[in-house]
C-alpha positions in Angstrom: 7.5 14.9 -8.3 10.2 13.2 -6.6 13.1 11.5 -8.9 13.3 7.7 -8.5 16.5 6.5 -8.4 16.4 2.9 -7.4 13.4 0.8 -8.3 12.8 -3.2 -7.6 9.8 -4.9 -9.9 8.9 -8.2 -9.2 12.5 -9.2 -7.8 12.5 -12.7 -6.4 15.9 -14.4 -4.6 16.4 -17.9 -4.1 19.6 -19.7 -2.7 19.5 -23.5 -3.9 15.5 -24.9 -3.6 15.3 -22.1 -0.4 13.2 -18.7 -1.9 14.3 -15.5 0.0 13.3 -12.9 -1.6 9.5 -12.9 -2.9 8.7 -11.2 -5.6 9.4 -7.8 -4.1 8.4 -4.3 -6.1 9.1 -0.6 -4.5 11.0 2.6 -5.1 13.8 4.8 -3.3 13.8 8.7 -4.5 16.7 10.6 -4.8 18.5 12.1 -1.8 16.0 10.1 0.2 17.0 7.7 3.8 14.8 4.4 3.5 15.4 1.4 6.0 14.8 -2.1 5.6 13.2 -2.9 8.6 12.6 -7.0 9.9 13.2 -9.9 11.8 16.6 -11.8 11.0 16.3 -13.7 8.2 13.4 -11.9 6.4 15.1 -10.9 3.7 16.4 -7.0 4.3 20.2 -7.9 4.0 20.0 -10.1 0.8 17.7 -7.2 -0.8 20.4 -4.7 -0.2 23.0 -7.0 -1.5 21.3 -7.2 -4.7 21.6 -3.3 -5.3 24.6 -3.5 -4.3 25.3 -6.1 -6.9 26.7 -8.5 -4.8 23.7 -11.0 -5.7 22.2 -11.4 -8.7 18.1 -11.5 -8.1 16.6 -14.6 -9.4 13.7 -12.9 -11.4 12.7 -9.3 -11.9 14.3 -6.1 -12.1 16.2 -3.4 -10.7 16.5 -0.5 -12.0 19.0 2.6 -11.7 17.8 6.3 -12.5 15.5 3.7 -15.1 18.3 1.8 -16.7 18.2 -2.0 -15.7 21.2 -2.8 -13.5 20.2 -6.6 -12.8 23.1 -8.4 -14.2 26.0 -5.2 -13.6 28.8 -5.9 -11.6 29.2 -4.3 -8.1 32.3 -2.0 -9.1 29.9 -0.4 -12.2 27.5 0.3 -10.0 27.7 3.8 -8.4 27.0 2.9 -4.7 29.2 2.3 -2.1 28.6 -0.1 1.5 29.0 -0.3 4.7 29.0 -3.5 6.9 28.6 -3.8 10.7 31.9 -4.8 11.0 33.6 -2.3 9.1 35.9 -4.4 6.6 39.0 -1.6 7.5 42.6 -2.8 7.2 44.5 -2.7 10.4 47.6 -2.7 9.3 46.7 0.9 7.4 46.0 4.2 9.5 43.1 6.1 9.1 44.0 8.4 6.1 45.1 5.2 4.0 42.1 3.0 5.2 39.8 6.6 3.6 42.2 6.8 0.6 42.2 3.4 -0.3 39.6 3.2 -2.9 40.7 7.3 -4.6 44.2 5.5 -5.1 42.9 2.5 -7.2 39.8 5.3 -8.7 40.7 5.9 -12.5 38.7 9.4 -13.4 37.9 10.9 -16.7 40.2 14.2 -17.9 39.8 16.1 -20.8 42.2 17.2 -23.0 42.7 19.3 -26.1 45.8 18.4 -28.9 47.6 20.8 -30.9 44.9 20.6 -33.4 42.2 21.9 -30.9 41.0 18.6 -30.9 39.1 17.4 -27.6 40.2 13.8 -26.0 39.6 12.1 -23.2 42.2 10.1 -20.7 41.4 8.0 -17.9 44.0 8.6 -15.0 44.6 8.4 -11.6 43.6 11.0 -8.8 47.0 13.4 -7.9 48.0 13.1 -4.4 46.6 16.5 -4.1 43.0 15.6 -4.9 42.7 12.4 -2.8 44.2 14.5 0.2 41.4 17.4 -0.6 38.7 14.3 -0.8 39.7 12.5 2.6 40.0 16.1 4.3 36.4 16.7 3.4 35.5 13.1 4.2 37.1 13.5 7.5 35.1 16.9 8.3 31.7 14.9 7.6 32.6 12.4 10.2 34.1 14.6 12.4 37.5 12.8 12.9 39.3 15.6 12.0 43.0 15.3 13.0 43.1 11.8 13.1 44.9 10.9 10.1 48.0 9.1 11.5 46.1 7.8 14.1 46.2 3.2 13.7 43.0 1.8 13.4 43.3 -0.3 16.5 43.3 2.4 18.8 40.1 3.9 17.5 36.9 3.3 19.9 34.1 1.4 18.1 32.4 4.6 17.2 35.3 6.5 15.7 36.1 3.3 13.6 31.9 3.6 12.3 33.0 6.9 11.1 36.1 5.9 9.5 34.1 3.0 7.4 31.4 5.9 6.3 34.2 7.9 5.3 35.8 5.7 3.6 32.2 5.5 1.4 31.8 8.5 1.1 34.9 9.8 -0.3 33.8 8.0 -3.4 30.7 10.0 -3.9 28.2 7.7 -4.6 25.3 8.3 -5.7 23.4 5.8 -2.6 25.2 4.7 0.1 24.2 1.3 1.6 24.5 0.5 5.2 23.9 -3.1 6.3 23.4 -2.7 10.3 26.1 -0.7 10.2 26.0 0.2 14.4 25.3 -3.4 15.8 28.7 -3.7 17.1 28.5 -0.7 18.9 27.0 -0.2 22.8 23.6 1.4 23.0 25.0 5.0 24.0 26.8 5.3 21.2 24.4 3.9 18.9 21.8 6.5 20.1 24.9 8.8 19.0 25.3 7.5 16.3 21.8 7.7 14.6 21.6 11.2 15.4 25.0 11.7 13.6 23.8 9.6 10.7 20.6 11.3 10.3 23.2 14.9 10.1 25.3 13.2 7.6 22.3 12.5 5.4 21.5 16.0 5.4 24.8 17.1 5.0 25.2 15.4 1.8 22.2 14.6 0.2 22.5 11.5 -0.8 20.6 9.0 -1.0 21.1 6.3 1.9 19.4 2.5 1.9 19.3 1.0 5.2 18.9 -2.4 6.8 17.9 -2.7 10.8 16.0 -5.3 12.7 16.2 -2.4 15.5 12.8 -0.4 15.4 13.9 2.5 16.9 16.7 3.1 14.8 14.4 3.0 11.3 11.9 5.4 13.4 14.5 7.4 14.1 16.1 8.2 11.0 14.1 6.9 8.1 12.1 9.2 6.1 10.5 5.7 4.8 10.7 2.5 6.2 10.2 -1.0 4.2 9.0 -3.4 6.8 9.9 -7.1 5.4 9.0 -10.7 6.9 9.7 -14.0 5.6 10.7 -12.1 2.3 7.7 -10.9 1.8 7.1 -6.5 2.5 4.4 -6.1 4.8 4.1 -2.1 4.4 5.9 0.9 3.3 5.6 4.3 4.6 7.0 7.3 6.7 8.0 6.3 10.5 4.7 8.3 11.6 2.0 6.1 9.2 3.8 2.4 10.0 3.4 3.1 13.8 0.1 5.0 13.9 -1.8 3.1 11.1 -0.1 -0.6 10.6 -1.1 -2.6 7.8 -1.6 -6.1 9.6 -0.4 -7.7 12.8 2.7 -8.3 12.1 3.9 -4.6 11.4 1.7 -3.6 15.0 3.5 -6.5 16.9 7.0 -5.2 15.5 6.5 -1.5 15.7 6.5 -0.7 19.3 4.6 -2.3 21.8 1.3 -3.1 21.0 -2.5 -4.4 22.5 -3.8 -6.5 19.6 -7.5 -8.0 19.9 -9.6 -9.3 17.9 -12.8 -7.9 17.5 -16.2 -7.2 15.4 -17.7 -4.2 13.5 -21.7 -3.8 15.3 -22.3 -0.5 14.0 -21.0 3.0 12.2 -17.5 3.3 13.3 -18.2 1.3 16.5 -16.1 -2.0 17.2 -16.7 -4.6 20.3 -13.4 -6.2 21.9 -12.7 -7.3 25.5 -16.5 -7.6 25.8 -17.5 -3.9 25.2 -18.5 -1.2 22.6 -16.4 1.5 21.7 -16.2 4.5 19.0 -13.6 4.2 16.6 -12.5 6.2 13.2 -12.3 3.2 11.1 -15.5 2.6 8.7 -15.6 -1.2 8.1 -19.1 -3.1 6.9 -21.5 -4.1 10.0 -20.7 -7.3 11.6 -16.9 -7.7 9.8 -14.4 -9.5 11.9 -11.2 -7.0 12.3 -7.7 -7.2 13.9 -7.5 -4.7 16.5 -4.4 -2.6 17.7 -4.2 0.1 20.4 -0.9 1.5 21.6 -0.4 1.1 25.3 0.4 4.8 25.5 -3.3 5.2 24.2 -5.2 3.6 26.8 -5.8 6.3 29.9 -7.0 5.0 33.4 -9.4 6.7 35.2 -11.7 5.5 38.4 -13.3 2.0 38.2 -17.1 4.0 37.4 -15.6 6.2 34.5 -14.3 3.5 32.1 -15.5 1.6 29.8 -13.2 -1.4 30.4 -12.7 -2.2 34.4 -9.7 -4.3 35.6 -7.3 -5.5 38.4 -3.7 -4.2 37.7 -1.6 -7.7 37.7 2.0 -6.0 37.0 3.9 -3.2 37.3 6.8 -2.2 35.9 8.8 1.1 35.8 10.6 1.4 32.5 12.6 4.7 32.8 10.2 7.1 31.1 7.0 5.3 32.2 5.3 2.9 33.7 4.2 -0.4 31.9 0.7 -1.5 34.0 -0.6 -4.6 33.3 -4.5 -5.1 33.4 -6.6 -8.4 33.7 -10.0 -7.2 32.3 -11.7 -10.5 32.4 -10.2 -13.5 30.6 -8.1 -10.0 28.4 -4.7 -8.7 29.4 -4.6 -5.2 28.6 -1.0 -2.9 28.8 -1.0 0.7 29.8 2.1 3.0 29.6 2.1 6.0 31.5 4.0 8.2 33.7 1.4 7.5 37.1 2.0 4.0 38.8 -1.1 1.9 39.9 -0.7 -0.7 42.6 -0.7 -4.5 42.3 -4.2 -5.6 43.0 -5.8 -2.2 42.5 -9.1 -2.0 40.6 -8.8 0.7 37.7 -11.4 1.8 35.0 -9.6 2.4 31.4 -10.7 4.4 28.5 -9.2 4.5 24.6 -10.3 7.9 22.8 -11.5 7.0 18.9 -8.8 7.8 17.4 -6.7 5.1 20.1 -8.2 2.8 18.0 -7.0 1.4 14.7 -9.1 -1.3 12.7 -7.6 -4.0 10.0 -8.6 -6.6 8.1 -7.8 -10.0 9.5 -5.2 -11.7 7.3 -6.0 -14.9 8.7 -10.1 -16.2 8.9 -9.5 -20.0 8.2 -6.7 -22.6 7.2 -7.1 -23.4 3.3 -4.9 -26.1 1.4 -4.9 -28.3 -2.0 -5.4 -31.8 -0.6 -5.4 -35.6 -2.2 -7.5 -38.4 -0.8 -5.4 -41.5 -0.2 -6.1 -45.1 -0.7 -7.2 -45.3 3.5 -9.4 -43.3 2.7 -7.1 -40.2 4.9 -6.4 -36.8 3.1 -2.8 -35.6 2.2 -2.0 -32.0 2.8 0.3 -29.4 3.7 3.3 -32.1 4.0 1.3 -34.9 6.0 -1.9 -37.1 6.5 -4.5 -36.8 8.3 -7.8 -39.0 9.4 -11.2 -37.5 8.0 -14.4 -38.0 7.1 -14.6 -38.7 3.3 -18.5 -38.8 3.2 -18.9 -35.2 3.4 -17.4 -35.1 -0.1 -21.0 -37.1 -1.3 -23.7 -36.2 1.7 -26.1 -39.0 2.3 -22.9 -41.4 1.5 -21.2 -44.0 3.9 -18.1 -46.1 3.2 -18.6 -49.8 2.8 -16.5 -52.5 4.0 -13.9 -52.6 1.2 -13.2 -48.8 2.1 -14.9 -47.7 -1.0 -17.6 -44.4 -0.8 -21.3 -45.8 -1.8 -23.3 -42.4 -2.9 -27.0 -42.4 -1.4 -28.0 -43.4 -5.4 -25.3 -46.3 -4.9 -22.6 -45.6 -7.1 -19.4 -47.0 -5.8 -16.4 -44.7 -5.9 -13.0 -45.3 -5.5 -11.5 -41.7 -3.8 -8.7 -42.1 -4.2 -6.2 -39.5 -5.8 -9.5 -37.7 -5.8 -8.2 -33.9 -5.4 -9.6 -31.6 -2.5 -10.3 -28.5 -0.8 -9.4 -28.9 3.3 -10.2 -25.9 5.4 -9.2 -26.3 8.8 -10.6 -23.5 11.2 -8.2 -21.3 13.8 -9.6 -22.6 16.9 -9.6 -26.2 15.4 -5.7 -26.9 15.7 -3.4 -28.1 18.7 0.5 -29.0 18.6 2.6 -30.8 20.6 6.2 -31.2 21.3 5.7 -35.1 20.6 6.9 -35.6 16.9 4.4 -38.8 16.6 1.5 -37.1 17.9 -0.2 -35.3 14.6 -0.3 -35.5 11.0 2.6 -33.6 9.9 5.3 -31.7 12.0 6.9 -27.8 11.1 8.7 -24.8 13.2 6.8 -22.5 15.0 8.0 -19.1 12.9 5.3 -16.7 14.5 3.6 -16.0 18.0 1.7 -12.3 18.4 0.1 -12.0 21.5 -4.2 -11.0 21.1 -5.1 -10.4 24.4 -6.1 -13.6 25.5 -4.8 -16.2 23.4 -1.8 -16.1 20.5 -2.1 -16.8 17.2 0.6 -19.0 16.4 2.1 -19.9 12.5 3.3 -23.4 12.2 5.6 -24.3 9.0 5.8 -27.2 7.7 7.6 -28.6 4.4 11.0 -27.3 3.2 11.8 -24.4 0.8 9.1 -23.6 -1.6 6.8 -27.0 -0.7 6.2 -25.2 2.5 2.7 -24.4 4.2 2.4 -22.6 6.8 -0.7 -23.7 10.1 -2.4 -20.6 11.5 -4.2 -21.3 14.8 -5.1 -19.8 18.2 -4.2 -21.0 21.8 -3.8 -20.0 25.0 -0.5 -21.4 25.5 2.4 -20.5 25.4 5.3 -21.6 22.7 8.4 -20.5 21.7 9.5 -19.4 18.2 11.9 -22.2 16.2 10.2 -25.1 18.7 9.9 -28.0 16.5 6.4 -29.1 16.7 3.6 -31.7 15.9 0.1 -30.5 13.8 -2.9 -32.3 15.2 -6.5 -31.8 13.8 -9.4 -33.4 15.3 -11.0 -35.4 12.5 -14.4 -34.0 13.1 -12.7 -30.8 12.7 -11.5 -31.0 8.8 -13.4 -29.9 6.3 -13.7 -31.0 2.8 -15.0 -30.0 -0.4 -14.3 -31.5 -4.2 -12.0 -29.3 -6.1 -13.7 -28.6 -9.5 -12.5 -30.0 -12.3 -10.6 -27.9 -15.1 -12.4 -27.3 -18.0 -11.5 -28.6 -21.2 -9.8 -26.2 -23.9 -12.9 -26.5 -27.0 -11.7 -28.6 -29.9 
């Protein structure tokens, strides 16, 4: 059983009112190379910078070979880090930027008196010792003979090495890399991440990552951490996040993806883009589902021999394949593969069973806590809205003082009366114009399904935010500052139940 050297329970972050980290709980074994995979701003550097001890978590743990290290200082921690932009000191060369930290390094010696007693003296590294260290350190890297060498003639990618070996002369136990090659051109990233992966080997230690480049984590990772909003989405080896995503979110960021939505109508059988297909997923009969096929899993063959028929609307030829674009009926399908189609040419396609992959939904309906006001309009999600109080009492009307008569005639005064508003997916539209809805918020998510995107809308600040899930058919742009407007015919509401009393 693998050796767990770095564990996170229940950690939550938060800078000021702002929550960053959200109660996040996984693992790292020994000698292993994880990546924090995400988005800017989801949380993957700020989770590294609290095992490195640079941040202090908020709430939970985190725990070293078992022993809580929550509140320990960075330099008692045995890890070292490296930053994208390297943090060397130009005015040193390269063997002094490497030996910097073994000439400051106090170690343990043991020592026996006269008596034959033992002791124990903390001193400094000879010059001997730290020249032995940054030799080795300097093989790892493969910078060999560049000891005199000034940092500022060094190419980006010699300079990379030169940071890892200055954290790696230290022998820590993890080594933390915070996007460590986004300085560098894609070439020598490429050679870089197989390099890094050799290193890992090489040393066996244990290496925590942070990317928001996909490639990269699938490249070298032997598990990735995929994080959004600082929240994780799913964790697993490079081969199980891309092949078998957890929700939309991981299949939209993983590679390119076709994302539908669909429904279950019979064993391992699922109906999207208006047909029937076999599938290896074993959902419940007549159970929506999120949909995800890899473009490289969809084969065309003649217009007769597939199941799906379309007109190819683009094609574009990205090195190693082809990206076609299909219109099958009101769906836009994308095909990778190394034989080009024309534009305008009719083509059948085909996904094998095990093409397709099946998930829950994560998002069926819009659900908030709301509050009746004194108009009679309901307060939720960080704005009000017109409604339609009577469905709280059926057979009731409101009178002419605004007040809700039952159908047995009570008067009732609603308001502060507390609710339950559900507000359907389809039943939402936004609008650039501030003054046009009930409440206003960022768009912070767009995934393409084929023929429409499911768009998140935030609203609020920090941790009084709520988040608008809806579909449309056009086109927005993440960060665009938008108005929520709900039909009033379109909200629907329900009485919350009351809280029972503790007995006497």
């Amino acid at each position: 059983m693998a050796e767990h050297i770095i564990e996170l329970k229940g950690v939550s972050k938060y800078f000021g009112e702002n929550l960053i980290i959200d109660n996040v709980s996984f693992y790292v074994n020994k000698g292993e190379f994880i990546t924090f995979l995400g988005p800017s701003g989801c949380g993957k550097t700020t989770t590294l910078r609290m095992i490195a001890g640079f941040e202090l978590p908020s709430s939970g743990q985190i725990l070293l070979n078992g022993e809580d290290i929550s509140a320990l200082p960075p330099n008692k921690r045995p890890v070292n880090t490296v930053f994208q932009r390297y943090a060397l000191f130009p005015h040193l060369n390269v063997y002094e930027n490497i030996a910097f930290g073994l000439k400051c390094k106090r170690v343990k010696n043991t020592y026996r008196n006269d008596k034959g007693e033992e002791y124990t003296k903390k001193e400094k590294l000879t010059k001997k010792e730290i020249a032995e260290k940054v030799k080795k350190a300097l093989e790892i890297v493969d910078l060999e003979g560049f000891e005199k060498r000034s940092i500022s003639t060094l190419s980006g990618g010699q300079q990379q090495r030169v940071a890892i070996a200055r954290a790696i002369v230290n022998e820590p136990e993890i080594l933390l890399l915070d996007e460590p090659l986004g300085a560098l051109d894609l070439k020598m990233r490429k050679e870089m991440q197989i390099e890094l992966k050799k290193m890992h080997d090489r040393l066996g230690i244990t290496f925590i990552y942070v990317t928001h480049d996909q490639e990269e984590a699938l490249t070298m990772s032997d598990t990735i951490v995929v994080m959004s909003d600082g929240v994780v989405q799913q964790i697993g080896t490079p081969t199980k996040i891309y092949n078998e995503p957890a929700n939309t979110f991981v299949a939209d960021f993983i590679g390119e993806s076709n994302i539908f939505s669909g429904t279950v109508v019979g064993k391992k059988k699922v109906k999207f883009c208006g047909k029937t297909f076999a599938c290896v997923d074993d959902f419940d009969v007549n159970e929506l589902v999120d949909i995800v096929v890899r473009p490289e899993d969809v084969k065309m063959v003649s217009p007769e021999e597939g199941t799906l028929k379309g007109e190819v609307i683009s094609v574009v030829f990205k090195g190693i394949h082809y990206e076609i674009t299909v219109q099958v009926g009101k769906y836009e399908v994308v095909v990778q593969s190394t034989e080009s189609r024309n534009v305008g040419e009719i083509i059948g396609l085909n996904v094998a069973p095990d093409g397709i992959h099946l998930m829950k939904p994560k998002y069926t309906t819009n659900v908030f806590d709301g509050v009746i006001t004194k108009h009679n309009t309901v307060e939720f999600a960080n704005g009000e809205f017109e409604c339609d109080v009577t469905q709280l009492y059926p057979g009731s009307h409101i009178d002419e003082e605004e007040y809700l008569i039952t159908k047995e005639g009570e008067k009732i005064d609603l308001t502060d009366t507390e609710v339950r508003v559900e507000v359907g997916l389809y039943d939402i539209t936004i609008s650039d114009d501030e003054d046009a809805g009930g409440t206003t918020g960022h768009i912070i998510s767009i995934i393409y399904k084929g023929d429409h995107y499911r768009v998140i809308v935030r609203t609020g600040d920090s941790d009084e935010d709520e988040d608008f899930v809806f579909a449309t058919e056009d086109l927005w742009n993440e960060n665009d500052y938008v108005s929520v407007i709900i039909p009033k015919d379109k909200i629907k509401l329900s009485l919350k139940p009351k809280a029972k009393e503790d007995d006497a």
